[in-house]
FIKE-373662 format. One record per residue (C-alpha): y, z negated, x. Coordinates in nm, 3 decimals. Each point is the difference from the previous one (the first is absolute). Layout:
N
Y / Z / X
...
! end
This chain:
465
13.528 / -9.103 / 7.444
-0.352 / 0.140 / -0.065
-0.277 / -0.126 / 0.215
-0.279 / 0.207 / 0.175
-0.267 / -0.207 / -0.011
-0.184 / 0.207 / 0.249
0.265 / -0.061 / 0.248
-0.051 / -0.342 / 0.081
-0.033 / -0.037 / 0.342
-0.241 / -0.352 / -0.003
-0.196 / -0.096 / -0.339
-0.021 / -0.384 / -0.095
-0.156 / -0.132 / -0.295
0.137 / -0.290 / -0.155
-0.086 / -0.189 / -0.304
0.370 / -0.181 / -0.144
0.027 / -0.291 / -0.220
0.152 / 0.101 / -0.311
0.096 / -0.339 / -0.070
0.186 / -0.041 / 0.341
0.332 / 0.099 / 0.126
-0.023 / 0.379 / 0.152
0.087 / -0.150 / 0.337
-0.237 / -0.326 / 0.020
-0.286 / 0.255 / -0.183
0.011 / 0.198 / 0.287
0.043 / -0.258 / 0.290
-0.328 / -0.137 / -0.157
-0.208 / 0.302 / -0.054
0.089 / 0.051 / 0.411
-0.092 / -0.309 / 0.091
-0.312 / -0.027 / -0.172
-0.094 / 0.316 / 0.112
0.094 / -0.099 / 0.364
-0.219 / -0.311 / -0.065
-0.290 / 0.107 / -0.127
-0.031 / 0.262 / 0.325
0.069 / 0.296 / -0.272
0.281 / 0.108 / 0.228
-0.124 / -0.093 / 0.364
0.259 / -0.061 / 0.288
0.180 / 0.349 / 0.116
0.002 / 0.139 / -0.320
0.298 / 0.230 / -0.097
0.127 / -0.093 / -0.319
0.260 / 0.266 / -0.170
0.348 / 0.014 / 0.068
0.192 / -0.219 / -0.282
0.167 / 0.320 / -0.121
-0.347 / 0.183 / -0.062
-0.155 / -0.363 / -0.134
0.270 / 0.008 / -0.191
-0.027 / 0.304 / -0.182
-0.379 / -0.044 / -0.066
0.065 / -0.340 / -0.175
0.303 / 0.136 / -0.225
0.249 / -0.294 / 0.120
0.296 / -0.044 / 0.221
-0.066 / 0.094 / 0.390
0.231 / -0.331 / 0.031
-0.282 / -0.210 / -0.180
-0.268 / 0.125 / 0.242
0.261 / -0.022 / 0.336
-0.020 / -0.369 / -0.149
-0.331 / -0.074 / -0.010
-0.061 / 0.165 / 0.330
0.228 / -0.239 / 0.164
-0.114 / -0.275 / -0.117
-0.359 / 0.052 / 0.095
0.110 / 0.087 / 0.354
0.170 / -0.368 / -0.013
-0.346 / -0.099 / -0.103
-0.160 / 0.173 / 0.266
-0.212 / 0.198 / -0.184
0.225 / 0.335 / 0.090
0.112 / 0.077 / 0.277
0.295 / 0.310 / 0.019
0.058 / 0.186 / 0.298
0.282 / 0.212 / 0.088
-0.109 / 0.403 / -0.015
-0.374 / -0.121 / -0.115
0.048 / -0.152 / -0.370
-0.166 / -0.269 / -0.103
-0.333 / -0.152 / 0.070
-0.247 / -0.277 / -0.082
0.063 / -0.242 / 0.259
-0.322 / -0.165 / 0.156
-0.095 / -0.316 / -0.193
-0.296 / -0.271 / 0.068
-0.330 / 0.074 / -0.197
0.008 / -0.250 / -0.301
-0.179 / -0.288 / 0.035
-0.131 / -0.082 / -0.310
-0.130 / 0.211 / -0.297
-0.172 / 0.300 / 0.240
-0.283 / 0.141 / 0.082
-0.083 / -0.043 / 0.390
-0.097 / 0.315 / 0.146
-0.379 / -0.010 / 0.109
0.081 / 0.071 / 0.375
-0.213 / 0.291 / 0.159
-0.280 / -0.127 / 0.280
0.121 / 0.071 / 0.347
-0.166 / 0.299 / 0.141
-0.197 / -0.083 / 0.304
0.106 / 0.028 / 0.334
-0.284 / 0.293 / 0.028
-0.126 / 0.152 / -0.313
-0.366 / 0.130 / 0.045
-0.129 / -0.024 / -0.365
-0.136 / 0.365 / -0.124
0.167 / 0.172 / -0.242
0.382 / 0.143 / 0.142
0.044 / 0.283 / 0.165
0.238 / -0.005 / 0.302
0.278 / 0.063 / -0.189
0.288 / 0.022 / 0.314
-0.210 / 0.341 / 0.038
0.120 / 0.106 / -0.356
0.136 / 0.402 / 0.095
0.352 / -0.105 / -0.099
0.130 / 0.342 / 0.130
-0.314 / 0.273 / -0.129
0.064 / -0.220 / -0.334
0.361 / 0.010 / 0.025
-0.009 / 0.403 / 0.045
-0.286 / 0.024 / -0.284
0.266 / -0.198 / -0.268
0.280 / 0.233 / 0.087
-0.217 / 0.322 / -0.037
-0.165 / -0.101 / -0.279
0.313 / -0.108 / -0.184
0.206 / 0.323 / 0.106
-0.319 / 0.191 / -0.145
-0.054 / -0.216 / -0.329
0.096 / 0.175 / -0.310
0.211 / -0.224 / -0.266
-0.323 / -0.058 / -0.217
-0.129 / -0.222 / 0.289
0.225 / -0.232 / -0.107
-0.134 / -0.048 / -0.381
-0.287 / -0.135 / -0.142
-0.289 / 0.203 / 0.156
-0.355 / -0.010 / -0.002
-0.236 / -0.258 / 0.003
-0.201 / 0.114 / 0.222
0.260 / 0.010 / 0.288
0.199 / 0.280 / 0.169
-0.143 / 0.345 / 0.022
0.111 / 0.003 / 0.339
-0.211 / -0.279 / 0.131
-0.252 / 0.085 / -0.218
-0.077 / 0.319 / 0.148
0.099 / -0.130 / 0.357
-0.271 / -0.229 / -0.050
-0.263 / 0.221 / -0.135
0.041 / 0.216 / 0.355
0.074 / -0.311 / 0.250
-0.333 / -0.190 / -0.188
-0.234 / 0.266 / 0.008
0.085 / 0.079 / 0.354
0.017 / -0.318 / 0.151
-0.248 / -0.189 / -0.183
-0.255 / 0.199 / -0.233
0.142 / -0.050 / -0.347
-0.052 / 0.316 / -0.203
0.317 / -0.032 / -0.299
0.200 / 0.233 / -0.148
0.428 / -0.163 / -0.051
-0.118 / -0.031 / -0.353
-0.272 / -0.251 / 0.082
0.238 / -0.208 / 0.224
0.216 / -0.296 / -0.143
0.283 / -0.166 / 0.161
-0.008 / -0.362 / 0.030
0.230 / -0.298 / 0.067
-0.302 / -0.164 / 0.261
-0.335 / -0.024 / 0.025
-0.022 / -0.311 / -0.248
0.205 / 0.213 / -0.269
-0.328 / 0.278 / 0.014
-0.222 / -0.247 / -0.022
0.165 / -0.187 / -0.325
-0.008 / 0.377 / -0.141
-0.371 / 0.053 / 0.052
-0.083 / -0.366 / -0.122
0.136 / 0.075 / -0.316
-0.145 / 0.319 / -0.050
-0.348 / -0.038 / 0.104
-0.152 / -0.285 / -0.221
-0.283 / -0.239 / 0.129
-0.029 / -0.196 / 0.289
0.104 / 0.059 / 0.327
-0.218 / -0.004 / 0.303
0.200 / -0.103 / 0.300
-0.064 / -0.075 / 0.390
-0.076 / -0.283 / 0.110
0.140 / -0.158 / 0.219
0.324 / 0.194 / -0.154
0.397 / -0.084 / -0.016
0.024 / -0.255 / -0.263
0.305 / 0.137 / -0.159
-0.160 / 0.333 / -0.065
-0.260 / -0.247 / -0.220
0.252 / -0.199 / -0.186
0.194 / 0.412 / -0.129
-0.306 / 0.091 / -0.104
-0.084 / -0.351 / -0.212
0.397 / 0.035 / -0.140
-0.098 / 0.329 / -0.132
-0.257 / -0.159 / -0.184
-0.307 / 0.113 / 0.205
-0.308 / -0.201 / 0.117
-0.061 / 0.001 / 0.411
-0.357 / 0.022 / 0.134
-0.048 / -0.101 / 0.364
-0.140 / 0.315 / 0.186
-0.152 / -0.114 / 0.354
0.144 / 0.155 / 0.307
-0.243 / -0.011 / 0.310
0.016 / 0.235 / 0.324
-0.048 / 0.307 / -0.150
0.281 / -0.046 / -0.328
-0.068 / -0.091 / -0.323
-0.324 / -0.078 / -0.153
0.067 / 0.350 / -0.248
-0.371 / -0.024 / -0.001
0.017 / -0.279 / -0.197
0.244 / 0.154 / -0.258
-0.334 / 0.145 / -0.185
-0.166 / -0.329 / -0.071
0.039 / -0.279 / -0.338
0.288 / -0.165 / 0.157
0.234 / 0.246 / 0.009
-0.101 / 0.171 / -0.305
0.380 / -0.085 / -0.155
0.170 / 0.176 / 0.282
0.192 / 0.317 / -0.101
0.206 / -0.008 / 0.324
-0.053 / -0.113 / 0.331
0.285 / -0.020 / 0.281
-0.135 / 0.122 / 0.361
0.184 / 0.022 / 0.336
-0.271 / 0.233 / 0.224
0.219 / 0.129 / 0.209
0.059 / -0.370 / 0.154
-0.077 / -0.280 / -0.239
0.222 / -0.270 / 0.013
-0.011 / -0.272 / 0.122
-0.341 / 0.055 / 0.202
0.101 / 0.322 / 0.127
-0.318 / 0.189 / -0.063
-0.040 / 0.387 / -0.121
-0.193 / 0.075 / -0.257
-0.353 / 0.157 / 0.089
-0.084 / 0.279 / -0.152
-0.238 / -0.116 / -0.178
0.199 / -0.229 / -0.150
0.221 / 0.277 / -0.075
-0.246 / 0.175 / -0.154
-0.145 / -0.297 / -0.225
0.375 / -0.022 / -0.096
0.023 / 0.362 / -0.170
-0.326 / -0.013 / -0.161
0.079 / -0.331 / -0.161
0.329 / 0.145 / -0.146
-0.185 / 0.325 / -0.116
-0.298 / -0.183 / -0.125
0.146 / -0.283 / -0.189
0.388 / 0.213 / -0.084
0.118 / -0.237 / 0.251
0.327 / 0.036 / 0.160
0.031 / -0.035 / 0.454
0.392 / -0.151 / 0.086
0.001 / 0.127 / 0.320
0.271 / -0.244 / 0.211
0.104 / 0.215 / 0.283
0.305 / -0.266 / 0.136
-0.038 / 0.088 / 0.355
-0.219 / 0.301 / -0.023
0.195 / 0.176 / 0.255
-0.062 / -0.269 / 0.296
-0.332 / 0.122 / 0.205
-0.035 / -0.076 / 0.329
-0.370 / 0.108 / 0.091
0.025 / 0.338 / -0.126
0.140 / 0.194 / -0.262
0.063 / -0.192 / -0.289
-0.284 / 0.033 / -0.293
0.087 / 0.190 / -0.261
0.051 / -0.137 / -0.364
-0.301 / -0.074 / -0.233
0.208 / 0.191 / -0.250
-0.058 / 0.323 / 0.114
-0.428 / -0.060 / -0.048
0.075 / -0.039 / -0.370
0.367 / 0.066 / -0.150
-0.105 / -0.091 / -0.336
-0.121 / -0.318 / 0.029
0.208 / -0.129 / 0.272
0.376 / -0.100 / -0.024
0.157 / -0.012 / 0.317
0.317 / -0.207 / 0.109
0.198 / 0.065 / 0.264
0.330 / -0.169 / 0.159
0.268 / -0.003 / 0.176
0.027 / -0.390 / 0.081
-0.169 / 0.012 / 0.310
0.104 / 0.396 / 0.165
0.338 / -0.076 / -0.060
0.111 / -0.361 / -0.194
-0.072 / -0.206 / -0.307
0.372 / -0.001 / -0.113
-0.025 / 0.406 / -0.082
-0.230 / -0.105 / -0.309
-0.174 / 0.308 / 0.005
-0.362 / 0.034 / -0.041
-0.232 / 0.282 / -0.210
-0.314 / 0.012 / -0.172
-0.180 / 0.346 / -0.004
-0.192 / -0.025 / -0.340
-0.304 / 0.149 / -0.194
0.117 / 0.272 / -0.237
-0.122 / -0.230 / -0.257
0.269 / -0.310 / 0.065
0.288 / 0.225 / 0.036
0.089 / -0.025 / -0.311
-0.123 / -0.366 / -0.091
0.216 / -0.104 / 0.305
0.315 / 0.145 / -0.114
-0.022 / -0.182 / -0.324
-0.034 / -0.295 / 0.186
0.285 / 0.076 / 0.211
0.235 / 0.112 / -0.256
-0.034 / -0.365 / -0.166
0.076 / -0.154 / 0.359
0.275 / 0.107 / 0.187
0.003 / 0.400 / -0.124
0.050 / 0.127 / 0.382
0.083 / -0.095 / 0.332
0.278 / 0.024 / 0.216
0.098 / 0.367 / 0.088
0.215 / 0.022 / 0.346
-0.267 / -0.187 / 0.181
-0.284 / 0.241 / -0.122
0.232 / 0.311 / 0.128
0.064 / -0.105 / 0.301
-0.357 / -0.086 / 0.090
-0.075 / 0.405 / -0.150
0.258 / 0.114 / 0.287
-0.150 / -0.258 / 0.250
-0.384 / 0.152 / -0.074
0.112 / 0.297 / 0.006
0.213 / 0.029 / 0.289
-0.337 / -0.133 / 0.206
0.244 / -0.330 / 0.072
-0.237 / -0.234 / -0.202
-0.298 / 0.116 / 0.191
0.187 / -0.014 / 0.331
0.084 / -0.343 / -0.074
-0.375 / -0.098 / -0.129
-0.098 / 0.136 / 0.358
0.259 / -0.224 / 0.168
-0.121 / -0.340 / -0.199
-0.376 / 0.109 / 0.109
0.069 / -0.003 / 0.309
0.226 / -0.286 / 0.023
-0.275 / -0.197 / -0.230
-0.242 / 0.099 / 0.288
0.138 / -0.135 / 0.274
0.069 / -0.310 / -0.213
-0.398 / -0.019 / -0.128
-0.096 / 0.089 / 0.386
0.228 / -0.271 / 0.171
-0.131 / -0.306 / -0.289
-0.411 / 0.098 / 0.037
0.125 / 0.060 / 0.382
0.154 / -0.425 / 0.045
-0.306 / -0.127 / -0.255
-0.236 / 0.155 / 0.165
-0.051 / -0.322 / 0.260
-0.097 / -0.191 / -0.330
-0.210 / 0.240 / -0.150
-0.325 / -0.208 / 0.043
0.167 / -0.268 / -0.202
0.224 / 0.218 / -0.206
-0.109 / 0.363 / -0.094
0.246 / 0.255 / -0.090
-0.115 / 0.267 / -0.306
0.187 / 0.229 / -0.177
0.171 / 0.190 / 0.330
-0.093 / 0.330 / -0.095
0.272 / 0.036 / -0.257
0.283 / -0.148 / -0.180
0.309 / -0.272 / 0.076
-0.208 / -0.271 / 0.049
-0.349 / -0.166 / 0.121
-0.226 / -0.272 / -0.095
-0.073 / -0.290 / 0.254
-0.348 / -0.154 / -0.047
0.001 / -0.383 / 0.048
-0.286 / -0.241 / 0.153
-0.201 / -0.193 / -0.240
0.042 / -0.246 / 0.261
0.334 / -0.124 / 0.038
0.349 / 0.009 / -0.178
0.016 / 0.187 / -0.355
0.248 / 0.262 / -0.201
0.240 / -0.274 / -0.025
0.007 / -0.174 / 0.310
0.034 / 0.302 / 0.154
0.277 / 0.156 / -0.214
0.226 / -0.313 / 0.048
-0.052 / -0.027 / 0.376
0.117 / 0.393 / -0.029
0.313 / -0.119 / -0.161
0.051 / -0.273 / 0.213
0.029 / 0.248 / 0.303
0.245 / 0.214 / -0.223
-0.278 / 0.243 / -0.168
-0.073 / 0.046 / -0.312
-0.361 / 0.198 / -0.049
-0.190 / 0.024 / -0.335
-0.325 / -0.145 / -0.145
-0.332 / 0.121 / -0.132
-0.040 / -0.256 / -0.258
0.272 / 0.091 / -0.165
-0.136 / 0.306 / -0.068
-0.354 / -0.067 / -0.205
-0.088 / -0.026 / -0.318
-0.365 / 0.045 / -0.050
-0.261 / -0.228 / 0.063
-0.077 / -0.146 / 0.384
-0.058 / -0.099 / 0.237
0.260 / 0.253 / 0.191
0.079 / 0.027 / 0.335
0.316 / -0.152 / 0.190
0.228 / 0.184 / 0.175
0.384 / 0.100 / 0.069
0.184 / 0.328 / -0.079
0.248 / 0.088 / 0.250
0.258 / 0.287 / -0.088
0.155 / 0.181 / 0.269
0.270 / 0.192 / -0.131
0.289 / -0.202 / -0.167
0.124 / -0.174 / 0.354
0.306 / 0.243 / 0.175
-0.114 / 0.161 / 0.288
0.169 / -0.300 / 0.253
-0.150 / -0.295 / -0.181
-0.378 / 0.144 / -0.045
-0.145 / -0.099 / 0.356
0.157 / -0.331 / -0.004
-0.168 / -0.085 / -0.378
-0.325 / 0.144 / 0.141
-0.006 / -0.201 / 0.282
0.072 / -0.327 / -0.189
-0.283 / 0.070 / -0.227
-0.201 / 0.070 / 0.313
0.059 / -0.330 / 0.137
-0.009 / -0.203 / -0.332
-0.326 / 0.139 / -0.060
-0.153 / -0.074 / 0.344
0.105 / -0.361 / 0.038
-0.131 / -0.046 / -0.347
! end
């Protein structure tokens, strides 16, 4: 009888013995598979008739081998369901262990999530099935590097509309995260890197990887010291990362004459402006400020995401880029991973452009709000001891400590001992000191029920201090 291949129902891989017996090479080529977690309990292995065929021997030899393997316990038949892996004990000697995961706390506010139980399962649900009914078959092939046309030009209208950015679809690139734009730019630019500080410390260590040197740029009240950007020190910079619309973690905008030191440098010296615009879209006070992109296109490359309006898990993010890195870019990117994902770039095309992803960004604003509003609201008792900054936008604040009393770390643990977890300045630095002490407190990863309750326990950890 000739066999279809392509009609197997279940595929299993086995390497025989060809010294062995047909039947004892294939009760051991199960087993060790079974053992070595290869084929994990529950799994479906093919009926003997189809196992078989693929092997080229007698179904009797495999009926065989099955049964004795269920006498083993390592199968276990069932009537109407075929035959399965049967649960064993993890072996005991010979493994791995499995680094177990830290358990979350009890109340999680440490910056960085979104609330992700507000993800818009149903506008995104609708925006897959439009944009997958709409796709044309070349969707599904190897595409551009720079990302979908669709979301490209979605973009180029939402970004100029909602925050400043002049770009054209052909100056936009698609990216898989924030971190994946900034690897790109690190590679093309050249020279040092002049970065925040105090800063995320991850940000540092992509730019180091990618074989860049980091120069501490202070951060005071009113942003980054761009003023500084002109003088000896920084004189290897040919890039420096900025967040002015809220710098994180301190929370401060970026005064305009910062922003203005910050384009002249680039001009001046054929610098190049990263503008990090992570939660851009959060402004309480008033309107949010526009990008510094839009001041000067060619010297600025912006980067946008969708981490924080919508979830981190989407891995979407895009860097609007001088006409003079397009190309440089794309090189880069072709050598990486060619191009991103495609059905999660349409269906954030139909979501812009159905108005659902700025319905939604209008939702989170508001919720974030009355989030920021009820945290400054409970602290504000404490304020002489422990001032709040950073409220006017963003998912998070920065508590100022006492010189006089307990530190960062004190304070952190007696935070976790009352079930909170909250982050730390000093985690954050990396030029010289002294620097000041303080706490950052996010506000937007708890669900809605549990957010009072972790504020309150801060609250009270903090005042009994």
């Amino acid at each position: 009888m000739r066999v279809d291949w392509a009609a197997f129902g279940v595929d299993l891989h086995l390497e025989l013995a060809p010294a062995a017996g047909r039947r004892f090479a294939i009760e051991h080529a199960l087993r060790e598979a079974i053992r070595s977690g290869r084929l994990p309990p529950a799994t479906r292995v093919p009926s003997s008739r189809a196992l078989a065929a693929e092997l080229g021997v007698a179904r009797g030899t495999v009926s065989a081998a099955y049964d004795q393997l269920v006498a083993e316990g390592f199968l276990s038949a069932r009537t109407g369901s075929g035959t399965v892996v049967a649960g064993l004990p993890p072996p005991r000697t010979g493994a791995t262990p499995v680094r177990a995961e830290p358990p979350r706390p009890r109340y999680d506010l440490r910056p960085g999530d979104p609330d992700v139980t507000s993800f818009p399962t149903a506008a995104w649900l609708r925006a897959i099935r439009r944009a997958v009914a709409r796709a044309p078959a070349s969707a599904y092939g190897y595409g551009d590097p720079r990302g979908r046309v669709e979301l490209r030009e979605a973009l180029a209208g939402y970004l100029g509309r909602a925050r400043g950015v002049l770009a054209a679809a052909d100056q936009i690139v698609i990216t898989s995260g924030y971190v994946h734009a900034l690897a790109l730019l690190t590679q093309v630019t050249g020279g040092a890197v002049a970065m925040e500080d105090p800063g995320l410390a991850f940000h540092r260590d992509v730019v180091r990887h990618h074989g860049a040197r980091v120069l501490a740029l202070p951060v005071d009240r009113r942003g980054a010291r761009t003023d500084l950007l002109a003088t000896t020190a920084y004189a290897a910079a040919r890039m420096a990362v900025l967040t002015p619309a809220h710098q994180f973690p301190l929370g401060v905008t970026l005064h305009p004459d910062r922003r203005r030191s910050a384009v002249t440098w680039a001009r001046e010296r054929a610098g190049l402006v990263v503008e990090d615009d992570y939660d851009g879209e959060f402004r309480y006070d008033r309107q949010p400020v526009g990008a510094l992109q839009g001041a000067a296109p060619e010297h600025v490359a912006y980067v946008g995401t969708a981490a924080k309006t919508l979830a981190p898990a989407l891995r979407l993010a895009w860097l609007v880029l001088p006409d003079r890195l397009i190309e440089p870019v794309m090189r880069a990117r072709r050598h990486g991973d060619v191009h991103g994902e495609v059905l999660g770039q349409l269906a954030l095309a139909e979501l812009i452009a159905s108005a659902g992803y700025d319905r939604h960004v209008r939702s989170a604003r508001l919720r974030y709000r009355r989030r920021r509003d009820l945290l400054v609201r409970r602290l504000a008792p404490l304020a002489d001891r422990y001032p709040v900054e950073g409220v006017a936008a963003g998912l998070h604040v920065t508590v100022g400590l006492p010189e006089s009393g307990p530190g960062e770390p004190a304070l952190v643990d007696r935070a976790a001992a009352a079930g909170v977890a909250v982050g730390d300045l000093a985690s954050h630095w990396h030029g010289p000191g002294p620097h000041p002490s303080g706490l950052i407190v996010g506000y937007s990863t708890p669900a809605d029920g549990a957010y009072e309750p972790a504020v309150d326990r801060l609250v009270e950890a903090l005042r009994t201090a």
